[in-house]
C-alpha positions, 0 to 999 in steps of 0.5 A: 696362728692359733686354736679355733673353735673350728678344730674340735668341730668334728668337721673339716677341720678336725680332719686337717687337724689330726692329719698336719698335727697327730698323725705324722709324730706318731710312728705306732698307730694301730696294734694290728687292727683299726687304728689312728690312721683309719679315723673310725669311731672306736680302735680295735686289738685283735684277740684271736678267733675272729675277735676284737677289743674295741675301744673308743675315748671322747671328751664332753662338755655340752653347754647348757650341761642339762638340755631338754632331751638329757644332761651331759652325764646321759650324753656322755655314757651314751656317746663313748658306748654308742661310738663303740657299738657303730664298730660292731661290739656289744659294750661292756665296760667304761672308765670316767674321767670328771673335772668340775669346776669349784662351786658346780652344786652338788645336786647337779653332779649327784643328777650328772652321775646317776644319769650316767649310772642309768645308762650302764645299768641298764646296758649291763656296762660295768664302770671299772674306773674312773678319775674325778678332779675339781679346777678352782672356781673361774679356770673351767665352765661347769663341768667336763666328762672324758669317758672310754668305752670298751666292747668285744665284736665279731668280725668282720667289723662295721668300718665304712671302708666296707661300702660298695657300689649298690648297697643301700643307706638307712637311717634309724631315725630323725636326724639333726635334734640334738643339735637343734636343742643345743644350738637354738639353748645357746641363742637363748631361744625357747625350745619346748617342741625341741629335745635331745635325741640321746639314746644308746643305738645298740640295740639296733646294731645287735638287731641288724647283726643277728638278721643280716650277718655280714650283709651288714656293711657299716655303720657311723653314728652322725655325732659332731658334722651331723649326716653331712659329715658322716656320709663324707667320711663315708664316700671317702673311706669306700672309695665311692660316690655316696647318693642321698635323696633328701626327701627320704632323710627323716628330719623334723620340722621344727628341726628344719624351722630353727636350722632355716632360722639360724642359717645353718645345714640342718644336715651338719646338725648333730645326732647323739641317738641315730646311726647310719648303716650300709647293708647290701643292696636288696636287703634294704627292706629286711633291715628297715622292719628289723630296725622298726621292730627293734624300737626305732619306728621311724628308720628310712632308706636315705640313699645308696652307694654308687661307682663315681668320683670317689669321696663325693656325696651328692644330694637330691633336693625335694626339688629335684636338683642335685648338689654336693654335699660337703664336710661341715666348715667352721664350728655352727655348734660351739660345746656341743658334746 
């Protein structure tokens, strides 16, 4: 046996990779707050007075590097910060670690690195560090971008083991763009009606955190795996059965035109600019104006948590039909980000 594309994926898996192959060497995983064996977005180290240091490490390496939408500077800052602030923290510092291949032109990594400048500027994110490294030219594709992003919650946190039967599921906005991008670039498919969603999704948790306090349950941001594999781990970390009315998940139709296409799960498509939130039933109405006020005018209730078989999705179809929706299989997206 051998390494296959599937195992960095973010799917299935990814899952049976971390469980067979990390989680079983190491006898420390957590310092007393979310750790390994959680598999959240970001650990956290508890700091005293109801406070956490929240930290979160990704490696990118997109391919096309620029994308419609961004490039993977934009995606990099974006995503380390934005898997911090789904936990609930307010980012606040970030650590780099570049590889480039020998030959990359200097004005795309000048492009590559101001992006990421712009991203933290303009979150007030210090960058306290970082490495750079150059791989001589044909032992690496371009460029690579290992990021740790850093920020301080509150509790409680935003961990999806805090779901319960009755709260409501929504959306900040349309879901599976970045991914169309990336893919429909990779088949050499010209894409001027498609373009990355990146974007930081801070601003709607702080939104939420301060109107809803801790009706606010949890958050996820449906990165690799997309809204399938978000709402999965989602089912399977609440211990509940996880109902999506599909007909209310916003999705773009050229999204859903190059997903058909290709045949792919429009579903399984990555996000790089949305987060899913869970808020307790009846405060559903209340979070979706917050979230439009906040700047993402397209947020919709999606669906809700119910009593059931823990660990399934089940999905109603524009049809009318039900379904199970399962954890993304295989890689539909090879370097996506």
């Amino acid at each position: 046996m051998s390494v296959t594309l599937a195992i960095g994926a973010g799917g299935k898996e990814t899952e049976e990779f971390v469980e067979r192959f990390i989680l079983p060497l190491f006898k420390l995983k957590s310092l007393g707050g979310v750790g390994l064996e959680e598999m959240e977005d970001g650990a956290t180290i508890p700091i005293g007075d109801g406070k956490h240091v929240v930290i979160s490490v990704d490696n990118y390496t997109v391919n096309p590097p620029f994308f419609p939408g961004g490039n993977i500077g934009k995606l990099a800052a974006t995503g380390s910060l934005n898997d911090v602030a789904v936990m609930g923290a307010e980012p606040k510092a970030m650590f780099d670690a570049i590889a480039v291949e020998e030959g990359f032109p200097l004005k795309d990594l000048k492009e590559i690195i101001k992006s990421m400048a712009d991203v933290l500027n303009s979150m007030n994110v210090a960058l306290l560090g970082g490495d750079t490294k150059v791989m001589p030219k044909g032992s690496l594709d371009k460029i690579t971008i290992a990021t740790v992003g850093i920020g301080i919650a509150e509790e409680p946190l935003l961990t999806l083991d805090r779901a319960e039967p009755g709260d409501k599921i929504l959306v900040t906005g349309p879901v599976g763009d970045h991914g169309a991008t990336i893919l429909a670039l990779q088949f050499g498919i010209k894409v001027e009606t498609l373009k990355s969603d990146v974007r930081p999704v801070w601003p709607a948790v702080k939104a939420l955190r301060e109107a809803l306090g801790p009706d606010l349950k949890s958050a996820k941001d449906p990165t690799r795996g997309g809204l399938a594999m978000a709402l999965n781990e989602l089912a399977e970390r609440s211990k509940t059965t996880v109902f999506l009315d599909e007909s209310k998940v916003p999705l773009r139709p050229q999204v859903k035109e190059y997903a058909e296409m290709l045949g792919v799960e429009p579903f399984a498509l990555a996000s790089e600019g949305q987060a899913i939130f869970v808020v307790k039933g009846g405060r559903e109405e209340e979070a979706l104006e917050v979230l439009r006020k906040a700047g993402f005018e397209e947020a919709a209730i999606i669906g809700e948590v119910r009593k059931g078989r823990p660990g399934y999705v089940i999905s109603k179809t524009p049809v009318g039909g039900l379904r199970i929706l399962e954890k993304p299989i295989g890689e539909l997206v090879p370097r996506i980000c």
